[in-house]
C-alpha positions, 0 to 999 in steps of 0.5 A, a space after each residue: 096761322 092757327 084761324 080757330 073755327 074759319 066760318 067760311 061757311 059763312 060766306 056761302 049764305 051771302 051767295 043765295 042765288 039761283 043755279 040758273 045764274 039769270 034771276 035770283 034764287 027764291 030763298 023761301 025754297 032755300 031756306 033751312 040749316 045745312 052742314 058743311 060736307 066734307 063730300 065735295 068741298 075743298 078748303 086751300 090756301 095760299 101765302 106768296 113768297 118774295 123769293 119765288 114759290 110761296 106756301 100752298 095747301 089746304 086743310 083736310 079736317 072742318 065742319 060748318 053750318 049755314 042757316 039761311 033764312 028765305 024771307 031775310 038773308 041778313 038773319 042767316 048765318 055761317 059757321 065753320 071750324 077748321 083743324 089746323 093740325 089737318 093742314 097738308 102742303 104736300 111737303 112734310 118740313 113744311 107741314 111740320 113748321 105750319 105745325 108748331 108753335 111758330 104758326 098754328 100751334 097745334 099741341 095747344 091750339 086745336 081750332 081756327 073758327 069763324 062766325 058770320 056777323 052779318 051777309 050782304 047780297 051782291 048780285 044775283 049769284 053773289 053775297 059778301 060775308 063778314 064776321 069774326 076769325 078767332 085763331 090762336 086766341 085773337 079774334 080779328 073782323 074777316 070779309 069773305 066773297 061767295 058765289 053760288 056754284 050750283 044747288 039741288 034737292 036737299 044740298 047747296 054749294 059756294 065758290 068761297 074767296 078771301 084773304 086775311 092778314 096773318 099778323 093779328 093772330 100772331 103768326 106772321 113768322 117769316 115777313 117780309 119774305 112770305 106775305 103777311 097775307 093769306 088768299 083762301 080759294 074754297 068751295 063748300 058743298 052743304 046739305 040739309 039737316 
């Protein structure tokens, strides 16, 4: 599951809409580079299992930009970058074997990245993110759904959802057990550089 530099950030900027949540959001007043905080951004996933409980967690090391251009939200862009030795499932065997060479491969592998390719508005509060997911040496298309969640003076945050298939980057140990599918649920809090 070793998803090189997630640019789930890149999701955020499809999500330019007014905190108000009755008109859109006017991204000339938007408009700039953000960074992704690590203050008020969590980044968790989730695979089901046949057998019961699945394999929750979240990642406690990432960094990202958004830049969003205010006259055309297809020029803005999203970029995030994930560690996946950072993974934490609360449970110390699984986070060892998330660890090794059967999934993320953290003693060679040190980034999962995504790069937006293109953002697509879907209502006033909401965009479609789509880009490439590199992890592990394969880079497969990744589609993401973002929703502006609030904005303020300086700082912007998305409520950031998708999920993508284990198998193309070669980590799909354990089907059909676990799902081949990965559910992420992230929010991502940014602020003005």
């Amino acid at each position: 599951m070793r998803l090189k530099n997630l640019s789930l950030a890149a999701f955020l900027l499809g999500g330019l809409v007014i905190p108000a949540r009755s008109a859109a959001v006017d991204l000339n007043d938007a408009a700039g580079r953000y960074a992704i905080s690590p203050s008020g951004s969590s980044l968790a996933f989730a695979i089901a299992s046949i057998a019961g409980k699945g394999i929750s967690g979240r990642f406690a090391r990432y960094d990202g930009a958004i830049v969003l251009d205010g006259g055309n939200l297809a020029r803005s862009s999203v970029r995030i970058t994930i560690v996946p030795a950072s993974v934490e499932t609360g449970q110390d065997r699984v986070d060892t074997f998330l660890k090794s060479n059967a999934v993320f491969d953290v003693a060679n592998e040190h980034a999962i990245s995504f790069r937006s390719s293109g953002i697509r508005r879907t209502g006033d509060r909401s965009a479609t993110i789509t880009g490439m997911l590199t992890a592990r040496g394969h880079t497969s298309p990744a589609t993401f759904e973002a929703e502006l969640e609030d904005m303020g003076k300086g700082w912007i945050s998305f409520h950031v959802t998708g999920h993508v298939l284990r198998s193309p980057y070669g980590m799909d140990v354990g089907t059909p057990i676990y799902s081949n599918v990965v559910q992420f649920d992230m929010k991502l809090k940014a602020r003005r550089e």
